[in-house]
VEXDREN-2710 file (C-alpha; in Angstrom, 1 decimal):
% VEXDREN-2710
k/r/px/py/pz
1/UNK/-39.0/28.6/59.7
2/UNK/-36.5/29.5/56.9
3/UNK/-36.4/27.3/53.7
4/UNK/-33.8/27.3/51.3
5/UNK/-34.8/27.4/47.8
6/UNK/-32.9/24.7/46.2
7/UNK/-30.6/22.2/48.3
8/UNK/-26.8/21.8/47.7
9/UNK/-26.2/18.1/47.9
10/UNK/-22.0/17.7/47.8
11/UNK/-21.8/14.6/45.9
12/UNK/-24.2/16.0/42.9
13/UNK/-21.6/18.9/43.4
14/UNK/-18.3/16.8/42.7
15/UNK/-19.3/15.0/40.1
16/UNK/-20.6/17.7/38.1
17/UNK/-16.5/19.6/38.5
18/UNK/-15.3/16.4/37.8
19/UNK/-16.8/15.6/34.7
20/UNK/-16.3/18.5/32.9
21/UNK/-12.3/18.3/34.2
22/UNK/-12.8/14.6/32.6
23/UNK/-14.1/15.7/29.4
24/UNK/-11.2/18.5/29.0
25/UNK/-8.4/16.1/29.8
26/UNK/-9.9/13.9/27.3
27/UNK/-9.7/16.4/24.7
28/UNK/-6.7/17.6/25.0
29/UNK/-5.1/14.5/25.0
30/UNK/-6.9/14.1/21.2
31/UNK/-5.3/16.9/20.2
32/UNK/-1.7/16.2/21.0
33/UNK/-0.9/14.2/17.7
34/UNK/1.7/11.4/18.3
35/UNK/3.6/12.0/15.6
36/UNK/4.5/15.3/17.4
37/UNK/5.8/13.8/20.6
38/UNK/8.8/12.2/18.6
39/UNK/12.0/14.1/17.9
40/UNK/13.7/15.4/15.0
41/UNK/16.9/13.5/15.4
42/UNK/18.3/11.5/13.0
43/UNK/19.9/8.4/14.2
44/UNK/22.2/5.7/12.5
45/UNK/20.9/2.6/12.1
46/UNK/24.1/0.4/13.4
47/UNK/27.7/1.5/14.4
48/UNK/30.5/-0.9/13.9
49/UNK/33.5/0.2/16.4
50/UNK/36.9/-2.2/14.8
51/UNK/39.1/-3.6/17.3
52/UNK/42.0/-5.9/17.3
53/UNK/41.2/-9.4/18.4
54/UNK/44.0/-10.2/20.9
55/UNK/45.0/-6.4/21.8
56/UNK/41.6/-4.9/21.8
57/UNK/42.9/-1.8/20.6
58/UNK/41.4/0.1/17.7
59/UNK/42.1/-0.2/14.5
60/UNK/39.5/1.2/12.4
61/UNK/41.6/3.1/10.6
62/UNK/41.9/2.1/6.3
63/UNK/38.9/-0.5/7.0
64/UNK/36.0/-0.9/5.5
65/UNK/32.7/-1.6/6.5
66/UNK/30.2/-3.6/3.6
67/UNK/26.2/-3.4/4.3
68/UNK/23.5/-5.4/2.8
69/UNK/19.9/-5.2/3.0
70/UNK/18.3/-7.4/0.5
71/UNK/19.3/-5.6/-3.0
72/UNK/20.6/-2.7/-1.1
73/UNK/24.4/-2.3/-0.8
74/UNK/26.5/0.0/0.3
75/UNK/29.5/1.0/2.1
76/UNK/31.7/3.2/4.3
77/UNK/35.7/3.5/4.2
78/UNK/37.0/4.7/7.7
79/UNK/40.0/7.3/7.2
80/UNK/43.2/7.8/7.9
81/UNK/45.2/8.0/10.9
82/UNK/45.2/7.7/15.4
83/UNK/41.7/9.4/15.6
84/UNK/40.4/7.7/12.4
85/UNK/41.2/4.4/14.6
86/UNK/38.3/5.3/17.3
87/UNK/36.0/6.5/15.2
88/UNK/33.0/3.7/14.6
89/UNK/31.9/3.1/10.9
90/UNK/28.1/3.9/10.4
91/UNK/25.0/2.4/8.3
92/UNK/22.3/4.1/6.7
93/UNK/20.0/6.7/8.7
94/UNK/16.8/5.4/10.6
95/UNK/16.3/2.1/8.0
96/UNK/15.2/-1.0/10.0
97/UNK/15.8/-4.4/9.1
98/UNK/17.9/-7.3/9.3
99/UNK/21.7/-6.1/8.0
100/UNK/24.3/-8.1/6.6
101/UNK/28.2/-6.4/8.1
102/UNK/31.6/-7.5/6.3
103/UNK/34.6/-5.3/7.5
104/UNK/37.5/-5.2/5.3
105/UNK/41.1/-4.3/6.9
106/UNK/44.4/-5.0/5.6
107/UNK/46.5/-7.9/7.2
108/UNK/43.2/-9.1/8.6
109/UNK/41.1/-11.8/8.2
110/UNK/37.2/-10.6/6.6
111/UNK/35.1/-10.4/9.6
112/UNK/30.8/-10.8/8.9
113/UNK/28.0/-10.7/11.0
114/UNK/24.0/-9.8/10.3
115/UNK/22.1/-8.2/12.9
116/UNK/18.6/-7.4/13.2
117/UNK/17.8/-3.2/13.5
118/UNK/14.4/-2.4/15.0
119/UNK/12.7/0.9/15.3
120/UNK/9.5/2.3/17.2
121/UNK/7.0/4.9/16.0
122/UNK/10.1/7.4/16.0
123/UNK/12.9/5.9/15.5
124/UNK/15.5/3.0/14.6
125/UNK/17.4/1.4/17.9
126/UNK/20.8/1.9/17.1
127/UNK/22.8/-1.5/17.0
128/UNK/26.2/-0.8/18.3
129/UNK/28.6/-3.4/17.4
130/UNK/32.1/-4.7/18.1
131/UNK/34.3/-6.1/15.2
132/UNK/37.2/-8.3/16.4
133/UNK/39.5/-8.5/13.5
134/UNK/42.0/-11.0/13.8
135/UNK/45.3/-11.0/11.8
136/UNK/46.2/-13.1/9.0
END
C-alpha cells in the first residue's frame, strides 16, 4: 500500500493563493495616493457666453463681465471685433463658491445673475452660462 506523505486538500489550496492575491491588491491600492489620480488641468470656474435677447446672436464683443465673491471683485473686458463676439468671458481659476455675474454692454440693459460653482476633490464644475442682453 502506498501512502502519501502529506495530503493536498484543494480548498486549503485556494484559499491560501487567494489571500495572499487579497493582501497584494489591498496594498497596492494604499499606495496609490488620491491626490495623484486627479489631473493637472486648470479649469475656469464659470464662462459667460453674451448673446442678444431677441436675435440670439453674439455679441460679446466691448462687454464686460463683473464677479463677486463676498469681498472679492473682479472683472473681465471681452475685446474687439466678429471673433471677440463668440468668445465667452471667464471667472477666476478652480475657486468654488456662490458668484455674483453683472455684464455690462453698451445699448444694453445691465444683465445679473448669481450662481453656485461646486468642485470635487480635483476640481471646480465649470458653470457655463447664457447672458441674454436685451437693448435699451
Amino acid at each position: 500500500m502506498l501512502t502519501r506523505p502529506f495530503a493536498i486538500n484543494r480548498s486549503t489550496t485556494r484559499r491560501w493563493l487567494v489571500l495572499p492575491l487579497m493582501l497584494l491588491l489591498a496594498s497596492a491600492a494604499e499606495c496609490i495616493a488620491p491626490d495623484e489620480l486627479c489631473t493637472t488641468n486648470v479649469l475656469f470656474s464659470f464662462s459667460v457666453q453674451v448673446l442678444d435677447s431677441v436675435t440670439h446672436a453674439p455679441i460679446a464683443s466691448d462687454a464686460t463681465l463683473i464677479w463677486s465673491q463676498g469681498a472679492l471683485r473682479d472683472s473681465v473686458i471681452a475685446g474687439t471685433g466678429p471673433q471677440a463676439d463668440s468668445t465667452p468671458l471667464v471667472g477666476p481659476e478652480e475657486r468654488a463658491g456662490t458668484f455674483d455675474l453683472v455684464v455690462r454692454k453698451a445699448g444694453y440693459q445691465l444683465w445679473q445673475r448669481r450662481i453656485e460653482v461646486l468642485r470635487d476633490r480635483c476640481h471646480v464644475h465649470r458653470v457655463a452660462v447664457i447672458a441674454l442682453l436685451q437693448r435699451l
